[in-house]
matplotlib code that plots the C-alpha trace (Angstrom):
import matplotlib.pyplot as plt

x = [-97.8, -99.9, -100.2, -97.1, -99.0, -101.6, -99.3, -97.1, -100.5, -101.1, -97.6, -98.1, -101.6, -100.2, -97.6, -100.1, -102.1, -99.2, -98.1, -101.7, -101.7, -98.2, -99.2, -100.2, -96.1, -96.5, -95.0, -96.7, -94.1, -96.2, -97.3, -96.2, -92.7, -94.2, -97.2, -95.2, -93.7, -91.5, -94.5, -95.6, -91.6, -92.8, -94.5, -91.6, -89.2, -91.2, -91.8, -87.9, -87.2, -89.9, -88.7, -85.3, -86.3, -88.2, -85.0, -82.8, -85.1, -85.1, -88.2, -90.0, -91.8, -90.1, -93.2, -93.2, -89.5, -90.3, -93.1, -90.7, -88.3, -90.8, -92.0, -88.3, -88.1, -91.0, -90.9, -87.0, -87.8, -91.3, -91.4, -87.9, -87.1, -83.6, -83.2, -83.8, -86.5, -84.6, -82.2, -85.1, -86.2, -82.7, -82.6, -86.5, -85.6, -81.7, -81.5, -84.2, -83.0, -85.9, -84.5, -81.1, -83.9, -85.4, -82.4, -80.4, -83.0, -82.8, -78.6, -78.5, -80.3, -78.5, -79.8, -77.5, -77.5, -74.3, -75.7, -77.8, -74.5, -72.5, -75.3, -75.5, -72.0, -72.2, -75.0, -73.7, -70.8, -73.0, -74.7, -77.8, -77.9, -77.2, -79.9, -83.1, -85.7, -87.3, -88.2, -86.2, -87.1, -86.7, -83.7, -82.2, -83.2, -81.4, -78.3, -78.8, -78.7, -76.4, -74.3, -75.8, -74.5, -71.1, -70.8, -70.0, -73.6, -74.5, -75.3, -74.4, -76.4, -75.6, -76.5, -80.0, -81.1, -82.3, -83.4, -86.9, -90.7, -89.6, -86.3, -88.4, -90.3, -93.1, -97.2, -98.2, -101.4, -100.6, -100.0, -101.9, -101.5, -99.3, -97.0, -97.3, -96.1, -93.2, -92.8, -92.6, -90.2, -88.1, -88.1, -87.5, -84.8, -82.8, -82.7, -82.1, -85.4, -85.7, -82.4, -80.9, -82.9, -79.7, -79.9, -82.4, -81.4, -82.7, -84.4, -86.7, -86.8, -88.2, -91.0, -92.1, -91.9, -94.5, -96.6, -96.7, -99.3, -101.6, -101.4, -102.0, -105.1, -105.9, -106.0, -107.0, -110.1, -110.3, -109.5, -106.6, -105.1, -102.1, -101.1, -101.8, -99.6, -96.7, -97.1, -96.9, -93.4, -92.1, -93.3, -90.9, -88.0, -88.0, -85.6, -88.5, -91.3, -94.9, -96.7, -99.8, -102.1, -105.2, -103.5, -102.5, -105.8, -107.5, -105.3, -105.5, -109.3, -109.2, -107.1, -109.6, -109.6, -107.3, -104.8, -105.6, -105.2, -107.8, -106.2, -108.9, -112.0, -113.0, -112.1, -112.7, -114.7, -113.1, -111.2, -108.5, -105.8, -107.3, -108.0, -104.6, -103.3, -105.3, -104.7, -101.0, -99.3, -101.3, -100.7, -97.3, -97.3, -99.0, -96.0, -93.1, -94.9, -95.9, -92.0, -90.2, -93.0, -92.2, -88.7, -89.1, -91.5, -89.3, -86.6, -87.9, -89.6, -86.1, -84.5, -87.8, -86.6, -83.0]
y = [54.7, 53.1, 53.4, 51.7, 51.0, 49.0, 47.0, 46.1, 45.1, 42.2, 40.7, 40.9, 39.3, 36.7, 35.4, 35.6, 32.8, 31.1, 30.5, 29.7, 27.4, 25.7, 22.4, 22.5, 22.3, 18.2, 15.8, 12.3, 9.8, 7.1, 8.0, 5.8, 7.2, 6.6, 9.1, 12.0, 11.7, 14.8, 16.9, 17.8, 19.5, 22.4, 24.2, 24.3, 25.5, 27.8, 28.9, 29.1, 31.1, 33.6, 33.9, 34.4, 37.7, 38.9, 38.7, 40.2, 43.3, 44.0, 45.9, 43.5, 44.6, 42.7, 40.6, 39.6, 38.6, 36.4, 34.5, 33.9, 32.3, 30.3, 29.2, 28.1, 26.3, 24.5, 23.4, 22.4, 20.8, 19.3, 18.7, 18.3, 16.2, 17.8, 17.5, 14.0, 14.4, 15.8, 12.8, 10.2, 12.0, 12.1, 8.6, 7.4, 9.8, 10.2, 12.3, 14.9, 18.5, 18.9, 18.3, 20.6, 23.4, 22.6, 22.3, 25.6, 28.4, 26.6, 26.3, 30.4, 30.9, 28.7, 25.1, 22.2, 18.4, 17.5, 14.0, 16.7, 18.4, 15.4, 14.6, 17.9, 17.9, 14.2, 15.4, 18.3, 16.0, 13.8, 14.6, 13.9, 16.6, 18.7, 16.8, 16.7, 17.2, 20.5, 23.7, 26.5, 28.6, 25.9, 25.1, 28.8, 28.6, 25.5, 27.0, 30.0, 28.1, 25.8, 29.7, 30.5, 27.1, 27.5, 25.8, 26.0, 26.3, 23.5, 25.0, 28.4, 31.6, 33.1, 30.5, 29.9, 33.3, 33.9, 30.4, 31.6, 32.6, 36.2, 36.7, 36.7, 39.5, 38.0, 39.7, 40.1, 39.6, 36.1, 35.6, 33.2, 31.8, 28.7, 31.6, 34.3, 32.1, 31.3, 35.3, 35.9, 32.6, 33.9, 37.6, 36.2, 34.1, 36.8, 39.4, 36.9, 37.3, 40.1, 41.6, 42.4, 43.9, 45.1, 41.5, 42.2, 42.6, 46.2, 44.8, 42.5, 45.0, 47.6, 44.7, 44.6, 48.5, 48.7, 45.3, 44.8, 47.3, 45.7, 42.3, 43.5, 45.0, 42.1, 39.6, 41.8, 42.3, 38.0, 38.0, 35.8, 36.6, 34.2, 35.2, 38.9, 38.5, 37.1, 40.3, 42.5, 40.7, 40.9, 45.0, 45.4, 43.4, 46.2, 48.9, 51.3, 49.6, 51.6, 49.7, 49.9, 51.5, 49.7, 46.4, 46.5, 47.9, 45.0, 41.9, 44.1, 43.6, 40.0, 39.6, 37.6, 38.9, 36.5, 36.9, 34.0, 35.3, 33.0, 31.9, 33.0, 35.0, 33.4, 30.9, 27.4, 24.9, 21.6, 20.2, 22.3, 20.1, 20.6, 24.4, 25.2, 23.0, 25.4, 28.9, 28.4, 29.7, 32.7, 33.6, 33.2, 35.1, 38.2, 38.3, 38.1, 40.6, 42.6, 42.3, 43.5, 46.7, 48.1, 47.9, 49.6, 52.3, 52.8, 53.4, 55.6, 57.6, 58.2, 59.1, 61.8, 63.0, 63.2]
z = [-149.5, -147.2, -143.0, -141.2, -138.2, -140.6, -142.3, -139.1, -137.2, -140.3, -139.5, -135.4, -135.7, -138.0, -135.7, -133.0, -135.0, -136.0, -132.5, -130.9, -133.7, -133.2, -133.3, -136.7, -137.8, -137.7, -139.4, -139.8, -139.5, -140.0, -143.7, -146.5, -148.3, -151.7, -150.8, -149.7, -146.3, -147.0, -147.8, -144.5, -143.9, -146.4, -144.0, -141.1, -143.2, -144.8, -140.9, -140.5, -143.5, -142.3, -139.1, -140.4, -142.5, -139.0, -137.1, -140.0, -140.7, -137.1, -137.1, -134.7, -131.4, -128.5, -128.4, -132.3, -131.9, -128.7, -130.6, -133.6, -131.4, -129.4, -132.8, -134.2, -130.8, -130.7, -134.9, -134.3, -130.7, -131.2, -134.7, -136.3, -133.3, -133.0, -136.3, -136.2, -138.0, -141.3, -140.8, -141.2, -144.1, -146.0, -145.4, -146.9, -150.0, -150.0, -153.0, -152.5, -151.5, -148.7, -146.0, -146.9, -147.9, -144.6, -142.6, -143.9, -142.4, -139.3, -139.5, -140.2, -137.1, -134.7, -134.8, -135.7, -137.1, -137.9, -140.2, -142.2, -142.8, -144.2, -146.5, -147.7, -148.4, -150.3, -151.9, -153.7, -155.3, -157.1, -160.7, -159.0, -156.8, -160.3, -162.4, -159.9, -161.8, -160.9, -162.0, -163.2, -160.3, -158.0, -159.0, -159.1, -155.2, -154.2, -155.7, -153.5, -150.6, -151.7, -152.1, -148.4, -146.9, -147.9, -151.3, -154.6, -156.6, -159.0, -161.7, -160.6, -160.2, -162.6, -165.3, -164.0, -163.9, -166.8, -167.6, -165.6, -166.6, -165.2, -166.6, -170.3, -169.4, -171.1, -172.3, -168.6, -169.7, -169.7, -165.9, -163.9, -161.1, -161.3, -163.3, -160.4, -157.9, -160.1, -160.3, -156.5, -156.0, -158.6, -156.8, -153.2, -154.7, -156.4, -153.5, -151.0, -149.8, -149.8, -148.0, -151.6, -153.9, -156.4, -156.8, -159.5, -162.8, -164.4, -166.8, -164.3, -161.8, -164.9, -165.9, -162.5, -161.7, -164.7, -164.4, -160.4, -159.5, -162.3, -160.6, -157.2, -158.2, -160.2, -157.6, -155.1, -157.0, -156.9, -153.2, -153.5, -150.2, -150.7, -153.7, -153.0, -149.9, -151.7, -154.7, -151.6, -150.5, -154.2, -154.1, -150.9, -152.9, -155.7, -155.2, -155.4, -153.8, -153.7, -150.9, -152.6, -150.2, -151.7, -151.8, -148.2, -146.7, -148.9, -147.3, -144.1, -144.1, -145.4, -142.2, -139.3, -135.6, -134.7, -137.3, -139.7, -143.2, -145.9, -149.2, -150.9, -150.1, -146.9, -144.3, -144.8, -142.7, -141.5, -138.2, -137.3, -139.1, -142.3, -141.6, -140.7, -144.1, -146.0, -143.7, -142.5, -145.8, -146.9, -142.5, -143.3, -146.2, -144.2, -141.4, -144.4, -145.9, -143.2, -142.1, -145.4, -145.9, -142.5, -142.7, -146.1, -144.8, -141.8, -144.6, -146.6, -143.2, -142.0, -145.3, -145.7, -142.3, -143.1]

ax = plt.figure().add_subplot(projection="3d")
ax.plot(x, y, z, "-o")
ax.set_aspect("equal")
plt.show()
């Protein structure tokens, strides 16, 4: 196990970035539909669901929970418009679940749009909704939060579970990294993001207990930060997470002085636009990591002490 204080200083210098940086959460309204309008909504929600784990761990300093909230204010205010935002975007691409993904992190911590709702709800009744074409993983997690919003799951949990990359088990010499991110999206989705790791079956969880600490020295050894950071999230989802003291001092010295965390190796160059395109996730990454190892450090400390 590695030092507490260390791994909570990656996730309090991350959001220190991410909120100096605020203005990077930006939509661009003006971009052609047919060229990806919607793509510039990943980031905020990925922001919101982030934020979301912060505030349900509850292992935040006073000034780490004051940033996240500024943050959720400022990308629901500033960039979402209200919401309005999401509504616009529903209405260039009415059958694309981005704006419910969007929309639901922001919904479980407070924030409302009431058109968002009703197309939510319409959505979910058509064989559309069912059918969009994505991939396995992506589409176990929209039936999570289609489970988280209130509704009945098209196609259930349960029958998508095992339809992943992960749920095979397969030669985990074969991973790479299109398949590693599929790995840690399948993780985050089956434990709710971490707040239920029994949601893993026994056999995954097994495959991982065995396989996890190779990958985390694998691409630390590449310096694939991202990535890296996202293995460290999945270790805190296991029921019996290590916190790979090697792994965590590694990403810890990858980390810049003012809490941006490089995808890979080193920062990039570029206007600040296209720096934060390239920084924001793998800075993200670090605070949802950061967030889930304390609170399981703090776990096991306490239960060591009882």
């Amino acid at each position: 196990m590695t030092d507490t204080r260390l791994i909570h200083r990656v996730g309090a210098e991350a959001l220190e970035w991410l909120w100096a940086h605020r203005d990077g959460f930006r939509l661009e309204p003006d971009t052609d539909p047919e060229t990806g309008f919607l793509e510039r909504f990943k980031p905020i929600g990925e922001l919101a669901l982030i934020c979301g784990v912060l505030f349900r761990e509850g292992v935040a300093g006073s000034r780490q929970a004051e940033l996240a909230r500024r943050l959720l204010d400022h990308a629901w205010r500033d960039a979402l418009d209200g919401g309005r935002m999401l509504v616009r975007g529903q209405r260039v691409e009415p059958f694309s679940p981005v704006p419910f993904e969007v929309y639901l992190p922001f919904r479980e911590l407070g924030y409302s749009q009431p058109e968002i709702e009703r197309a939510a709800l319409l959505n979910h009744r058509l064989d559309s909704w069912a059918r969009f074409p994505v991939t396995p993983t992506r589409r176990l997690g929209l039936s999570a939060f289609q489970r988280r919003f209130g509704l009945d799951a098209r196609p259930p949990e349960a029958a998508l579970a095992g339809t992943t990359w992960l749920a095979g088990t397969p030669e985990p010499w074969t991973v790479e990294g299109h398949t590693a991110y599929d790995i840690t999206h399948t993780v985050f989705h089956l434990t709710d993001w971490g707040e239920n790791p029994a949601g893993l079956p026994p056999a995954v969880a097994g495959y991982l207990d065995t396989w996890l600490p190779v990958w985390l020295d694998d691409w630390l050894d590449l310096e694939r930060w991202d990535l890296l950071g996202e293995l460290l999230v999945v270790d805190a989802c296991l029921p019996r997470p290590t916190l790979d003291a090697a792994a965590w001092a590694g990403l810890a010295a990858a980390q810049q002085p003012d809490g941006a965390m490089p995808a890979v190796r080193t920062m990039p160059d570029g206007d600040a636009d296209e720096v934060f395109d390239q920084v924001y996730h793998p800075t993200l990454v670090a605070a949802f990591a950061s967030t889930l190892a304390t609170s399981r450090a703090l776990t096991a400390l306490a239960g060591t002490a009882s």
